[in-house]
ZAMARGU-4260 file (C-alpha; in steps of 0.2 Angstrom, whole numbers, plus 5000, padded with zeros to 4 digits):
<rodrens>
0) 5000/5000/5000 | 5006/5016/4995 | 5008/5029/5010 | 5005/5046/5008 | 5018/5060/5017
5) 5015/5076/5022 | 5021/5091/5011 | 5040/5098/5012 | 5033/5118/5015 | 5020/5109/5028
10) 5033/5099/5038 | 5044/5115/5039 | 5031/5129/5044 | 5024/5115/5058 | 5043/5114/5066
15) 5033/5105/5083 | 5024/5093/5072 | 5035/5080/5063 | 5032/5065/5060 | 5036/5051/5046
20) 5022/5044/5033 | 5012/5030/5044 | 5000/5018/5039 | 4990/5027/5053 | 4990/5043/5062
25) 5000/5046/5077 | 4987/5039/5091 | 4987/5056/5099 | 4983/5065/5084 | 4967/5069/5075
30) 4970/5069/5055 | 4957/5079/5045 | 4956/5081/5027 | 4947/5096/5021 | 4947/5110/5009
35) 4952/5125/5022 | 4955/5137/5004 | 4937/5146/5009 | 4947/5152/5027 | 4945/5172/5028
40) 4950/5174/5047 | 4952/5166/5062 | 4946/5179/5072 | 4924/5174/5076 | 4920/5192/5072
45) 4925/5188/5054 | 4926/5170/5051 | 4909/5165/5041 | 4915/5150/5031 | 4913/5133/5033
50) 4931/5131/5041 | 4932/5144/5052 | 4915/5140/5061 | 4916/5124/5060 | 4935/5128/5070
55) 4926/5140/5084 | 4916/5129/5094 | 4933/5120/5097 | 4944/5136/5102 | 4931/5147/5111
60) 4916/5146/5119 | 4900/5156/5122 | 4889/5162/5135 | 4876/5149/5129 | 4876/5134/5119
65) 4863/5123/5109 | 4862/5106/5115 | 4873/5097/5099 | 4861/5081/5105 | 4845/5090/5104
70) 4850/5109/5097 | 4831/5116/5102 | 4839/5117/5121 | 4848/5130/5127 | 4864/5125/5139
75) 4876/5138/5150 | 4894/5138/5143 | 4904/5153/5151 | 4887/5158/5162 | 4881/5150/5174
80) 4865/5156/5176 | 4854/5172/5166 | 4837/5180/5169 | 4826/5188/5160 | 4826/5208/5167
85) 4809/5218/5172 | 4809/5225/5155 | 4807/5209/5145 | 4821/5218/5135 | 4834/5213/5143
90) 4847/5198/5151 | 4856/5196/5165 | 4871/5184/5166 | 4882/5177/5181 | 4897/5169/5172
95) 4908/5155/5180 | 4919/5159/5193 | 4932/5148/5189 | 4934/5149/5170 | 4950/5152/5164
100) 4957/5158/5146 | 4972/5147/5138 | 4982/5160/5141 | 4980/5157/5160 | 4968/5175/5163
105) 4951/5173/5171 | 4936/5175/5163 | 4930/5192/5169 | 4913/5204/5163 | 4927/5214/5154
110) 4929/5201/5145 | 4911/5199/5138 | 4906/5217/5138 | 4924/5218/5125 | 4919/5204/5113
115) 4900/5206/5111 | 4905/5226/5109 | 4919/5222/5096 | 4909/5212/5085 | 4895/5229/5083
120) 4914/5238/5081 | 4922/5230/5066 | 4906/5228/5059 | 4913/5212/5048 | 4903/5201/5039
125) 4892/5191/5054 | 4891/5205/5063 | 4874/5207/5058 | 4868/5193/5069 | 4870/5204/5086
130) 4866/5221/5077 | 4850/5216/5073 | 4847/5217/5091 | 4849/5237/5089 | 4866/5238/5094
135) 4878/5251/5085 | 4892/5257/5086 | 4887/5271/5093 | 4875/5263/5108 | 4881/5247/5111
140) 4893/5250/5127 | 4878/5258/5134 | 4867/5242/5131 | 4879/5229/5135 | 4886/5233/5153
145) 4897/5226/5166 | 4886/5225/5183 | 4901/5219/5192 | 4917/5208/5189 | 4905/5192/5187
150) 4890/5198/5179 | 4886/5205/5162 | 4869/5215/5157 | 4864/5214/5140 | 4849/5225/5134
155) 4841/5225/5114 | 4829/5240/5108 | 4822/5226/5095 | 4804/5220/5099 | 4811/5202/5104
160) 4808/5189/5116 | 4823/5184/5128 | 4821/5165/5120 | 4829/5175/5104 | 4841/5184/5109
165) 4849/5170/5120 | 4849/5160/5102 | 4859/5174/5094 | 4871/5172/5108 | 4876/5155/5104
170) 4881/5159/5088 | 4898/5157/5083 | 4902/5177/5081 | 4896/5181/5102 | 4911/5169/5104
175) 4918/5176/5121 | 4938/5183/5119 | 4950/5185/5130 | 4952/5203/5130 | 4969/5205/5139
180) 4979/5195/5127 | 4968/5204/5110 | 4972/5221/5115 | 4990/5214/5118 | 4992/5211/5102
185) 4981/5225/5094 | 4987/5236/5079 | 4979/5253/5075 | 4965/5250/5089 | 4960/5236/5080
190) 4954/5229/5095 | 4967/5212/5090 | 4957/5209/5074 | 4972/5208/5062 | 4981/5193/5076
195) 4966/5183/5078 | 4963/5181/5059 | 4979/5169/5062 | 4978/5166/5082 | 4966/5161/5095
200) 4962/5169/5112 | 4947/5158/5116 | 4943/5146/5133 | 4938/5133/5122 | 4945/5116/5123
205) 4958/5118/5108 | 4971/5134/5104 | 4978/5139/5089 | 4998/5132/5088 | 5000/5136/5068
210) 4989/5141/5051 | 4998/5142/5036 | 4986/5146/5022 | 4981/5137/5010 | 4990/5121/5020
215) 4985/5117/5037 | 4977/5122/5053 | 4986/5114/5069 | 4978/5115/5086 | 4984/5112/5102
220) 4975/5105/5118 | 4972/5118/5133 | 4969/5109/5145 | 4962/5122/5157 | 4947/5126/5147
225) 4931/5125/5157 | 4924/5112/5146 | 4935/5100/5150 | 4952/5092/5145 | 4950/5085/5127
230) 4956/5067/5125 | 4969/5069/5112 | 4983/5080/5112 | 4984/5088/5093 | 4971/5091/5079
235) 4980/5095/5061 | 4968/5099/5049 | 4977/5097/5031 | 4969/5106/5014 | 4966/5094/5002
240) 4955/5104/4990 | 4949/5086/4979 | 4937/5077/4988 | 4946/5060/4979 | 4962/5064/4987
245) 4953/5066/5003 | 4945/5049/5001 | 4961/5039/4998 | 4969/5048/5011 | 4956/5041/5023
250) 4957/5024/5014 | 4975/5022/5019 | 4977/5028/5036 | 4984/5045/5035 | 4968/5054/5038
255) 4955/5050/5053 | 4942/5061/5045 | 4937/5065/5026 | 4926/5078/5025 | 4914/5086/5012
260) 4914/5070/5002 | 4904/5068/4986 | 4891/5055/4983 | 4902/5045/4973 | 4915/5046/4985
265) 4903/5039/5001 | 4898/5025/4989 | 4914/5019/4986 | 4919/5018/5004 | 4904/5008/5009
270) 4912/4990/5015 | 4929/4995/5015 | 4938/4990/5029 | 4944/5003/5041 | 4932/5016/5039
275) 4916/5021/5043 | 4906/5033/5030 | 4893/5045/5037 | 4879/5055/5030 | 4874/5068/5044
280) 4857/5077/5042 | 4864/5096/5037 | 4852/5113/5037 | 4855/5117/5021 | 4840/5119/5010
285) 4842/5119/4989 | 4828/5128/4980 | 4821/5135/4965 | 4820/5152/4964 | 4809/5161/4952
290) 4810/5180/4949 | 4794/5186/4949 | 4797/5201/4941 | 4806/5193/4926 | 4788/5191/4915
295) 4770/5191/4918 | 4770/5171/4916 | 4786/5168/4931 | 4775/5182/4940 | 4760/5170/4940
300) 4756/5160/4955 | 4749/5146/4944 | 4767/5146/4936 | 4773/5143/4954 | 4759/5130/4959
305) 4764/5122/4943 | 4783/5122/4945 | 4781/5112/4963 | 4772/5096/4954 | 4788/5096/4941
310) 4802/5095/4951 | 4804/5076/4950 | 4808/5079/4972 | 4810/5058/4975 | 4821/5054/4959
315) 4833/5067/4961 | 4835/5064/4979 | 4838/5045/4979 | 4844/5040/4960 | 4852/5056/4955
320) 4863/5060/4970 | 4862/5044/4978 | 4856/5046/4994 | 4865/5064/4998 | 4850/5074/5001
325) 4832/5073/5008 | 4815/5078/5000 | 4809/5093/5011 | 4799/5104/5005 | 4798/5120/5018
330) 4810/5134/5021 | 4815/5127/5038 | 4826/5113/5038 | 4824/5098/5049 | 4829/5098/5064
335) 4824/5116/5069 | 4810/5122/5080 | 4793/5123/5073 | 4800/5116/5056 | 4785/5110/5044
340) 4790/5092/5037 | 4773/5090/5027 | 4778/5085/5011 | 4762/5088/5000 | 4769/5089/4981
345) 4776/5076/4972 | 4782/5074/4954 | 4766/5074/4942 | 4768/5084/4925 | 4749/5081/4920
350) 4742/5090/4934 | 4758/5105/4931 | 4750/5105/4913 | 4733/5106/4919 | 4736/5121/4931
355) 4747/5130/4917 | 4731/5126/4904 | 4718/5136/4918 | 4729/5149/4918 | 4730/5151/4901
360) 4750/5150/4901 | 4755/5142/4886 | 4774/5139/4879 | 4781/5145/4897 | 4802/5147/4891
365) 4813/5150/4906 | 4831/5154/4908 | 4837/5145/4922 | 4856/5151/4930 | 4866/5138/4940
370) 4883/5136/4947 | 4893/5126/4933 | 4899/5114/4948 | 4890/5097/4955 | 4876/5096/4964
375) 4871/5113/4955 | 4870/5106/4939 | 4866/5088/4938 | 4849/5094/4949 | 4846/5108/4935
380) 4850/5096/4922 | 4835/5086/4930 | 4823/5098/4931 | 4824/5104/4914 | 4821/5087/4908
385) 4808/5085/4919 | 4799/5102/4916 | 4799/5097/4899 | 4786/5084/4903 | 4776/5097/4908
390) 4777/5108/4895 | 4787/5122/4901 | 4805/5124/4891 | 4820/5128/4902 | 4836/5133/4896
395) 4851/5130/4907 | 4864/5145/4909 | 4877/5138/4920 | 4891/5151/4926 | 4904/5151/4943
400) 4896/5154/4957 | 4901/5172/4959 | 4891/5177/4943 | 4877/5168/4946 | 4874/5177/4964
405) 4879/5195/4955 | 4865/5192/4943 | 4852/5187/4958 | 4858/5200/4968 | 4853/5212/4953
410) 4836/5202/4950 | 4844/5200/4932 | 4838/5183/4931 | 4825/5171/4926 | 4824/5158/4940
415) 4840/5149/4947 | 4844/5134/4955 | 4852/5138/4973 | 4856/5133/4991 | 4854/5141/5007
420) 4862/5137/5025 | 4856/5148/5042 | 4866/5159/5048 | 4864/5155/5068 | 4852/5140/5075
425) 4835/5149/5076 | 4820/5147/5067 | 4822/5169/5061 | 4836/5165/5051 | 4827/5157/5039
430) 4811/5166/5039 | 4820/5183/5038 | 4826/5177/5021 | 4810/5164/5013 | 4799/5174/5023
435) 4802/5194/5023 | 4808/5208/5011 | 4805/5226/5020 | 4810/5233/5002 | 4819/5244/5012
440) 4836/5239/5004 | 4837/5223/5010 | 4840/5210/4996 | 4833/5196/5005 | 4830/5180/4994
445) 4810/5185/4995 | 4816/5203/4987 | 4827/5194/4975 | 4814/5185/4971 | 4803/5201/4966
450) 4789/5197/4980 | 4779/5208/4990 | 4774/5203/5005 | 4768/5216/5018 | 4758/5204/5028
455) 4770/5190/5031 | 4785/5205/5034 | 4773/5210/5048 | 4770/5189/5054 | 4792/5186/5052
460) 4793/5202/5064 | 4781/5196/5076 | 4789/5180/5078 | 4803/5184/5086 | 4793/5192/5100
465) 4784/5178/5104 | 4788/5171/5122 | 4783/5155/5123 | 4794/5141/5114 | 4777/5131/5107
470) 4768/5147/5100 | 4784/5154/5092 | 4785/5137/5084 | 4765/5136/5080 | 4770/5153/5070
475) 4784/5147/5060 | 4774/5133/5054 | 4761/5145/5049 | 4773/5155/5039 | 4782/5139/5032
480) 4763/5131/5025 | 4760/5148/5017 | 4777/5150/5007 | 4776/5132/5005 | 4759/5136/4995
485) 4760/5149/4985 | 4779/5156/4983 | 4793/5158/4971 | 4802/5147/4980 | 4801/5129/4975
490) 4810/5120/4990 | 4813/5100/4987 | 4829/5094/4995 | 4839/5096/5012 | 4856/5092/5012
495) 4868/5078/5020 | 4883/5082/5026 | 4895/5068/5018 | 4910/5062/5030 | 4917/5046/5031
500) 4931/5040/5049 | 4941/5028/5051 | 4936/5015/5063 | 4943/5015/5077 | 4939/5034/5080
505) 4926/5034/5094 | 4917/5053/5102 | 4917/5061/5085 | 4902/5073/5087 | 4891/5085/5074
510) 4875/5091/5074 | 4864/5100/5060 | 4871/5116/5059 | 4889/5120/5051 | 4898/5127/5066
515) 4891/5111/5076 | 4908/5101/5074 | 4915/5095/5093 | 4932/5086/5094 | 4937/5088/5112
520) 4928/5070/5115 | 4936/5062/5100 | 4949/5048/5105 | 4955/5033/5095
</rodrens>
């Protein structure tokens, strides 16, 4: 059996981690293969790619975590306990005593009252997560205040319950950093921004040892985190940008973990000794999307009932991609709160035809963008085949993904075949896009789309103010059954995420949403 090596450039960058080729990884080691080419920064105020938040639950931690088990419950990471205040409009949290930074400083208020402050400050990419909340620039260390050395205030002028905001906070950008060792390193009061796109200053179970673009990501143990010390002592995460290398990486023993695998790949490794292939329910959702503005006929809600009884949903989830996705048919993925698992349309291009005939829309043509890469274009491949059957002509315009989104963002498009993944584990994130276009400059996907929606902008809204976890679900589903009716959204699969480990790997953790990756239980 051919084994693999490590690079030359690799072995020299990582001078504290060297070892020979093995028919296995060093038993204190955890080996990922991945594509780590999407990094933009390591710092959790910036980092919104697959890598970097798949890396932060593993170098910091938050004030509150989902439940990886059961993600619908809320557990204490760096507080101990929270209450709602008099106002309904605010939070009160006492943090943990004891908690500790890698770097050895205690966890203060300061420490909190810096990081959820900094994200509002930079005003990077995720930042709109907390700045929904009302928080500026301008207000936010008025709104988030340090009560004393062990408790932490935090107030919102949104029209939201407490149940919402504490979601927010469990995102990956309210990741709590220590403050002490950022401004140590900061450049140009840039509150440490420019150092933690390479380091970490986290309590989480893992610290940054080395990143070298484009090449690896090495992580060190910290064994004083409050969650506990992890099992094994190193992760190296190594870019390997095909998904085949990745496979036979796994396949002979240099690699403990392949990740983002193709259907193909999985296939192949299904009885192969040695390793263990994983489909993992993921919350990503892939559409159609219809502009309505584009013509009278895709501006027809006939056209749309129409399109949901010609998009062959069971076909292209089973034969097509083998397996790799779902059918689900509603704009929040399963898994989440309140999500809508009805699946009322199935494939049936007589009853498309009929509806089109009623409306009196004859010889429907539509151009229909997609990214040029798989899963993209085998499903829009599909679809024109089998909106033929129903009479409606589609012409594909494949393009790299950067053109296709410029186009949507312009509403210079027909319809397109897309994906979408939440932003942070509530049900809003969702909605916010499928459900709500405030024409106010927001290019939702509903104002991509073209649709005008006054009344269900006014139901998303209300949603997050809804106390109660069952009636805040009951309104979700409500929302989800009317896009789900009549939309230009035609929503047929949810994703799998497709890994394959070896064997002998035991406590490897992930849960529906991207950043929900755990390693400090992994051991071998």
């Amino acid at each position: 059996m051919k084994k693999i090596s490590y690079s030359m450039p690799l072995l020299a960058s990582l001078t504290a981690f060297c070892y020979p080729a093995l028919a296995t990884t060093p038993a204190n080691t955890l080996v990922i293969a991945q594509s780590i080419d999407d990094t933009s920064s390591f710092d959790p105020a910036q980092g919104f790619e697959l890598t970097t938040v798949q890396a932060f639950n593993n170098l910091y931690q938050r004030l509150v975590q989902a439940d990886v088990q059961n993600p619908q419950r809320l557990k204490p990471d760096l507080a101990l306990s929270w209450q709602v205040g008099k106002d309904k409009r605010s939070l009160i949290f006492k943090l943990n005593p004891k908690a500790r930074f890698a770097s050895g400083n205690a966890l203060t208020a300061d420490d909190v009252v810096f990081s959820l402050a900094r994200v509002v400050k930079l005003n990077q990419e995720p930042s709109f997560i907390l700045s929904q909340l009302g928080w500026t620039a301008q207000n936010v260390d008025s709104l988030i205040r340090r009560v004393d050395s062990q408790t932490v205030q935090l107030s919102w002028t949104l029209d939201a319950s407490a149940d919402f905001v504490l979601r927010l906070l469990s995102a990956p950008v309210a990741s709590i950093v220590d403050s002490k060792e950022a401004l140590a390193h900061q450049q140009d009061n840039d509150l440490g921004h420019q150092w933690l796109g390479s380091h970490s200053a986290g309590s989480g179970p893992f610290r940054i040892r080395s990143y070298v673009p484009h090449e690896a990501l090495v992580l060190d143990a910290n064994p004083a985190s409050p969650r506990g010390v992890p099992k094994l002592k190193s992760i190296v995460i190594k870019n390997v940008p095909d998904a085949a290398a990745r496979r036979l990486l796994l396949e002979q023993g240099d690699a403990d973990i392949a990740r983002n695998l193709g259907a193909d790949q999985l296939a192949g490794l299904a009885g192969k000794p040695g390793v263990k292939p994983l489909a993992i329910p993921y919350a990503s959702l892939y559409f159609l999307q219809i502009n309505s503005k584009a013509s009278p006929a895709l501006g027809n809600p006939a056209f749309w009932e129409a399109a949901r009884w010609l998009f062959d949903y069971q076909k292209i989830a089973n034969q097509l991609l083998q397996g790799q996705f779902q059918v689900h048919q509603s704009f929040l993925p399963d898994g989440y709160p309140g999500v809508l698992k009805d699946q009322p349309y199935r494939y049936d291009p007589d009853k498309a035809r009929a509806i089109l005939a009623r409306a009196g829309l004859s010889n429907v043509t539509l151009k229909l963008s997609v990214n040029n890469q798989p899963p993209y274009l085998d499903i829009a491949q599909a679809l024109q085949a089998s909106f033929a059957k129903g009479g409606v002509k589609v012409e594909l315009l494949p393009g790299i993904s950067a053109q296709v989104s410029t186009k949507v963002k312009a509403q210079d498009y027909d319809a397109v075949l897309t994906s979408w993944g939440p932003d942070y584990f509530d049900p809003h994130t969702n909605a916010s896009a499928f459900a709500y276009n405030p024409e106010n400059g927001s290019k939702t996907l509903a104002w991509r789309a073209g649709w005008h929606i006054p009344e269900l902008n006014r139901q998303t809204l209300a949603a997050i103010d809804i106390a109660d976890p069952a009636s805040r679900a009951a309104a979700y589903q409500k929302l989800q059954k009317t896009v789900q009716k009549s939309s230009p959204f035609v929503i047929g699969l949810q994703a799998r995420s497709l890994i394959a480990v070896r064997s002998n790997l035991k406590g490897y953790v992930q849960g529906v949403n991207p950043d929900m990756v755990f390693y400090d239980k992994v051991s071998k």
